[in-house]
N, C-alpha and C positions, 0 to 999 in steps of 0.2 A: 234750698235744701239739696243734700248730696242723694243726688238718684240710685248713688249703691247702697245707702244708709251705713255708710263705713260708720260715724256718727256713733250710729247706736252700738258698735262694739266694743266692748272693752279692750282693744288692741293696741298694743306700743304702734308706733309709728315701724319702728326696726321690723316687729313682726309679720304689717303690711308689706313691707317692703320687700320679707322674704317669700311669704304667699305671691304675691307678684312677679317676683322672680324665677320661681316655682312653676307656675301657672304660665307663664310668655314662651318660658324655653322648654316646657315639654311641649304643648303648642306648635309650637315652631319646629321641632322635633319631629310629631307625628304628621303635621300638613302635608299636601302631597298638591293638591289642586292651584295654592299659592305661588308653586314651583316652576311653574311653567306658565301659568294666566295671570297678566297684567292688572292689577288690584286700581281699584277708582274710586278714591276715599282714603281714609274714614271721614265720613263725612259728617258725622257725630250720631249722638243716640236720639237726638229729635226727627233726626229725617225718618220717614215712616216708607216714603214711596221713590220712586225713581223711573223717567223717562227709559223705554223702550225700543229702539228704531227695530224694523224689518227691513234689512236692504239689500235681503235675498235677490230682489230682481235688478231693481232702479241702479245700486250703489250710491243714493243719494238722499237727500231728506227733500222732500218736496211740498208746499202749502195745495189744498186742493179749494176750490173757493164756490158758492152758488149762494146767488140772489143774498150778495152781501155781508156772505157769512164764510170764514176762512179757518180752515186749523188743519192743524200736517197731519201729511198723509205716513199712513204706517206706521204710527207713533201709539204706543198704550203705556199706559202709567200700572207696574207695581208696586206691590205691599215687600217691603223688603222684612223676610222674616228671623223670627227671634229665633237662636239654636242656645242651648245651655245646657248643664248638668248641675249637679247638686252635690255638695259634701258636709260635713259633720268633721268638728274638731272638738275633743272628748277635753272636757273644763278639769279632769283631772289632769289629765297631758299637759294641757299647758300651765298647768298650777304646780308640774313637778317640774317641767322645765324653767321656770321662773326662780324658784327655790332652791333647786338645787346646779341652775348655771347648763342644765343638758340643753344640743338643741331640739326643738320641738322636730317630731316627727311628722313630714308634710305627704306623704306616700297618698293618702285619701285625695289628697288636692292634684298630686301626678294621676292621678285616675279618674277625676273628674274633668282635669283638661285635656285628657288624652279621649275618655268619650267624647266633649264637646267639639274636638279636634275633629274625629271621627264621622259626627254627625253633622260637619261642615264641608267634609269631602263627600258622605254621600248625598247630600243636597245637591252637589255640584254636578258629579257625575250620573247618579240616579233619580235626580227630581225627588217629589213629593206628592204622589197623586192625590191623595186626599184632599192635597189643597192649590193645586193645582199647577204646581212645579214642575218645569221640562229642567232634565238633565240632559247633559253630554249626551247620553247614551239611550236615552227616552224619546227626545228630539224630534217632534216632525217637519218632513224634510229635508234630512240628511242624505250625506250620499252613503250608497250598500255595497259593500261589496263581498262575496261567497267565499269566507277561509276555508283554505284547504286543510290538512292535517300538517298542524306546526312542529311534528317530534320526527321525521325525517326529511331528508333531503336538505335545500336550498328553500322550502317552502315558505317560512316567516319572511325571508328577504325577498320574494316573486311578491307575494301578497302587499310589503308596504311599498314596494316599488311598483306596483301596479296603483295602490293608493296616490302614490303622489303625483303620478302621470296623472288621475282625475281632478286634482285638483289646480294643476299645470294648465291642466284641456279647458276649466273654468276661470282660470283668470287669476286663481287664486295663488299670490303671495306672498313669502314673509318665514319666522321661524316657523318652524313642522315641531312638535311634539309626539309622542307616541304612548298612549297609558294603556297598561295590558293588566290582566287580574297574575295573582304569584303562579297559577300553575302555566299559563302561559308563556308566563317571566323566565319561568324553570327553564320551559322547554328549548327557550333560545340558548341556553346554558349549555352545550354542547360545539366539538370540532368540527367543520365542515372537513370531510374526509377528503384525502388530498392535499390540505392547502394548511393545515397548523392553525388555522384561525377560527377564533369564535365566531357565532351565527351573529351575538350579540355584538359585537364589535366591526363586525361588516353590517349589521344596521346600524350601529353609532354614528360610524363616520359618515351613511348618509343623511341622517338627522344631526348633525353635529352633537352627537351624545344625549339627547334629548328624550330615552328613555324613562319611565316611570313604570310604579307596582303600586297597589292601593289593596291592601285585604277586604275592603268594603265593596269591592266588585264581584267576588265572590269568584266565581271559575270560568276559564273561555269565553273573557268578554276582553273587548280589543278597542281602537279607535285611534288613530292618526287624523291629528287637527291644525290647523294654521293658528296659530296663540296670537295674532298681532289684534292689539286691540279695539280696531276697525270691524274685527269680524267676531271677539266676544270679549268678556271680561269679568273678571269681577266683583263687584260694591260693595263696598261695606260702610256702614253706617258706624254702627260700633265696635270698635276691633274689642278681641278679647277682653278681659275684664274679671272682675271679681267682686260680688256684691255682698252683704252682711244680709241672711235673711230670717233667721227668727234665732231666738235662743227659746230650745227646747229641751226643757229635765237636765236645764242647767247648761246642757251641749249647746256648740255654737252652730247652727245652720246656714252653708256658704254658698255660693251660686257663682260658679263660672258659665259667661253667658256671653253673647255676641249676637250684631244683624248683619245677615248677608246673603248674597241671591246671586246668580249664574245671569247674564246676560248672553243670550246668543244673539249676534244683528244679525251675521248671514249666517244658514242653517248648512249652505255648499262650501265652507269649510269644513267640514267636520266628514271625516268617513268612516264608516261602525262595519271592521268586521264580523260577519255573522257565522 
């Protein structure tokens, strides 16, 4: 049996295709955390769990063993969780556009995988304490460091250069990323006086352009991280998707859905300015 129950809808093949299409490239559109963290999977929609190293200290995987009995050290098994939204396509709509050759209006469907989008980046970056997800940005363990005020001077560029020197001093390398919330983003958006040059473009070059903005971080949240994925990554089980989920009062009920979860091995890549 088809685990999306596409089956039970009355749908052309053509019209999956275009829901599909629909649904991948706003997606991919809106993602932001995909952009920069190395993906591991899809691994399909059966996998429930996945292997966890800590290799904050050791940098290694190591078996620890007593009176017989052996299993690795630092190692925990996740639940990799389900993120999704929900949409409706009105059985009038698609009964005019069938008849009269329009094409069907998918805008409900761009909003549902732009939510689901959405609540895949903040899984990423902010966890999920309820159930007890570390994000980026929630993280313990990470390295701190105290921002100063990023709307004058040379200040943004002091602060991720000071970042990178901490993670230089730990051992840690590879590409640097840098994800900042928009009003942050803004503020690099200015001339360094003197010199004709953006603030944002003397951090570019030393991240090799590796900037990011995320609206789901909300305001004056920062973080420059090592992406190689040695030190985090991300799983996914089922990449995006789109499932048939009830027909109600005739409408059809649709479900874009996905499983995916943040891996941090070492927590001393990551530095959160505060």
């Amino acid at each position: 049996m088809d685990y999306l129950s596409r089956e039970s809808a009355p749908f052309s093949d053509d019209l999956w295709g275009k829901i599909d299409d629909t649904v991948v490239n706003t997606a991919s559109r809106v993602l932001i955390g995909r952009r920069f963290l190395d993906i591991f999977g899809p691994l399909g929609a059966g996998i429930q769990s996945i292997s966890s190293d800590n290799l904050d200290e050791s940098g290694s995987i190591e078996e620890e063993t007593s009176e017989g009995i052996s299993r690795i050290k630092n190692r925990k098994y996740e639940e990799i969780p389900l993120v999704y939204s929900d949409f409706t396509l009105l059985w009038r709509d698609i009964e005019n556009s069938e008849k009269l050759g329009y094409p069907l209006d998918l805008s409900a469907a761009v909003s549902a995988a732009e939510a689901c989008a959405r609540k895949e980046d903040k899984l990423i970056f902010l966890g999920n304490e309820n159930f007890g997800y570390e994000g980026i940005f929630n993280a313990k363990g990470t390295n701190k460091v105290e921002k100063s005020e990023w709307k004058s001077g040379e200040n943004p560029f002091t602060d991720i250069a000071s970042a990178v020197e901490i993670l230089t001093k730990q051992g840690i390398y590879g590409r640097l990323a840098l994800i900042v919330s928009p009003d942050l983003y803004l503020q690099m958006q200015r001339i360094q006086p003197g010199t004709g040059v953006l603030e944002i473009d003397r951090i570019g070059k030393l991240l090799n352009g590796n900037i990011f903005t995320s609206p789901v971080l909300g305001t004056n949240k920062g973080a420059l991280l090592c992406t190689e994925p040695n030190y985090i990554d991300i799983v996914i089980g089922q990449d995006i998707a789109t499932a048939y989920l009830e027909l109600r009062e005739l409408n059809h009920t649709l479900r874009v859905l996905e499983t995916v979860l943040l891996r941090i091995k070492n927590r001393k890549s990551i530095v959160i300015f505060e």
